[in-house]
N, C-alpha and C positions, 0 to 999 in steps of 0.2 A: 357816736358823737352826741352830746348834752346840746337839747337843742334851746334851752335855756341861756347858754351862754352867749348863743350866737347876736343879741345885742351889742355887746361889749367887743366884738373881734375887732382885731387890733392887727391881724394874718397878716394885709398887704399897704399899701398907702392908701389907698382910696379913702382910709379910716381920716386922713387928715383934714379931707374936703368935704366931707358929709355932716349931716346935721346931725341922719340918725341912719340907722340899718335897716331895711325895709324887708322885714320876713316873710311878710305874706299875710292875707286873711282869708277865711274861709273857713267851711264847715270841715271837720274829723271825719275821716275814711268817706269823702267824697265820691261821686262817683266819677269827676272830673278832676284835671288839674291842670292850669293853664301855666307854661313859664314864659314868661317873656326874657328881655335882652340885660338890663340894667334897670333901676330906675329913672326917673327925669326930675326936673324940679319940681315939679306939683309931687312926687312921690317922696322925693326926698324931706320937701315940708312939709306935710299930708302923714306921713309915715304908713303907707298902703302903696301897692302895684295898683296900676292903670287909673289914676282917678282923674288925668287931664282928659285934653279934647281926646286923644286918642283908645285910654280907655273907657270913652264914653261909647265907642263908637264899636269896641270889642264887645262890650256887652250888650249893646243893641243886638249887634248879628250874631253872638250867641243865643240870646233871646229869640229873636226871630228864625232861627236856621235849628236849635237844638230844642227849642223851649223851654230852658232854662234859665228861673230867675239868678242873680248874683248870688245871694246868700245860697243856692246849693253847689257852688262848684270856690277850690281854692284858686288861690292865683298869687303867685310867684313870682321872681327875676333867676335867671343862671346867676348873675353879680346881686348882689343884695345890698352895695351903695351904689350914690352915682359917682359917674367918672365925672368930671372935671372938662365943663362946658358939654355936657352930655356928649361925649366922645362915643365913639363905638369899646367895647371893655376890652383889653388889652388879651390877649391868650392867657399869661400868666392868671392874671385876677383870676379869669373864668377859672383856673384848674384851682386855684386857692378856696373861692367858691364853692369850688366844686363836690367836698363834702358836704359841705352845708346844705344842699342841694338834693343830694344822693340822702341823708338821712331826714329832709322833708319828705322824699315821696319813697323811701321805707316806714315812715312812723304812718304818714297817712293813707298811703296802701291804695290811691285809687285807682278806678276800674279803665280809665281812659287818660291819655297826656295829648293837650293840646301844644304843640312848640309855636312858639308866635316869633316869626323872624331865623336870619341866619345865624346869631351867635345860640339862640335858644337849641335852633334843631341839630347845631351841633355837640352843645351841651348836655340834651336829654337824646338824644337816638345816635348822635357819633356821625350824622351825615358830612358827607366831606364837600359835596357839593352846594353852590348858591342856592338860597329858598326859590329861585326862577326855577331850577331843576328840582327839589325838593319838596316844593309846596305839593300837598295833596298827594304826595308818595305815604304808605303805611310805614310806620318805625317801631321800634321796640325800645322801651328799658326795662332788660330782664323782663318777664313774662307780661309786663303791660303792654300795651298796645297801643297807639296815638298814628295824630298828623301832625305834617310843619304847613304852616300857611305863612303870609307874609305881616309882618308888623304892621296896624292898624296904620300908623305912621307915613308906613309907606302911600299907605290907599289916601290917606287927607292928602298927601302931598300928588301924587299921581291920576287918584280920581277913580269915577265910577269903572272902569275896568280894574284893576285891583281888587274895589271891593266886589266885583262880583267873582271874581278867581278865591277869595276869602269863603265867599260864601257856597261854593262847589265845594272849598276845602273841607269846611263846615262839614256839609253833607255825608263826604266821604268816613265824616269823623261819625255823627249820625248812626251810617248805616254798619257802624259798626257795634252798636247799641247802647249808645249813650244817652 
């Protein structure tokens, strides 16, 4: 898949509502890769993943928990627009997505996948279960290695137990040598 094109898709309807396609930024053959769920509106205007309250809040406890600044890790959506009042993505998008997806973390090969949320960790590791049972379980896509933890989102909205289940996640991701 031409990963040049993927501005312009036009695959499912999502394309009607969106400003722009949010690919992702970050460095080449990373040794991280975060996917989250969709974009939101600060992403959708922004034309980046995470850059509201809640990826401010991902990159702190990356920061604090991994040591890692922003610019060394990419960061991604499974859906690459938003849905439509920030909806949760529909199954369909996510599979339509879902090359797009699959030939970000073939081109840039890295060593570790963080999934943020349940549409993510079932997108990148095929978890069938809720991020409640998922989060901080090991996953795989194809010979990488990752965790699911729960969507920053969730923790603004729930509060400091959340974030500290993110930040065990974290760990578990860590000491896997990240």
């Amino acid at each position: 898949m031409d990963l040049t094109e993927l501005p312009f898709c036009q695959a499912c309807g999502l394309h009607t509502t969106r400003q722009r396609v949010v690919v992702g930024s970050g460095p080449v053959a990373p040794r991280l890769m975060v996917v989250g769920e969709a974009p939101g509106r600060h992403e959708d205007e922004g034309g980046e993943p995470f850059i509201g309250r809640s990826g401010q809040l991902l990159v702190r406890l990356i920061h604090e928990e991994l040591g890692l600044e922003r610019a060394h890790y990419f960061v991604t959506n499974a859906v690459k627009c938003r849905p439509p009042q920030n909806r949760t993505p529909r199954t369909s998008e996510v599979a339509t997505c879902r090359p797009w997806l699959e030939a970000q973390i073939d081109t840039l090969r890295p060593t570790r996948i963080l999934a943020v949320g349940n549409v993510a960790a079932r997108a990148v590791f095929g978890f069938s279960e809720g991020i409640s049972r998922a989060h901080g379980r090991l996953g795989h896509y194809g010979e990488v290695p990752g965790v699911a933890t729960y969507h920053p989102a969730a923790a603004l909205r729930a509060g400091p137990n959340v974030v500290d289940v993110m930040r065990a996640d974290l760990r578990v991701l860590r000491n896997l040598g990240v």
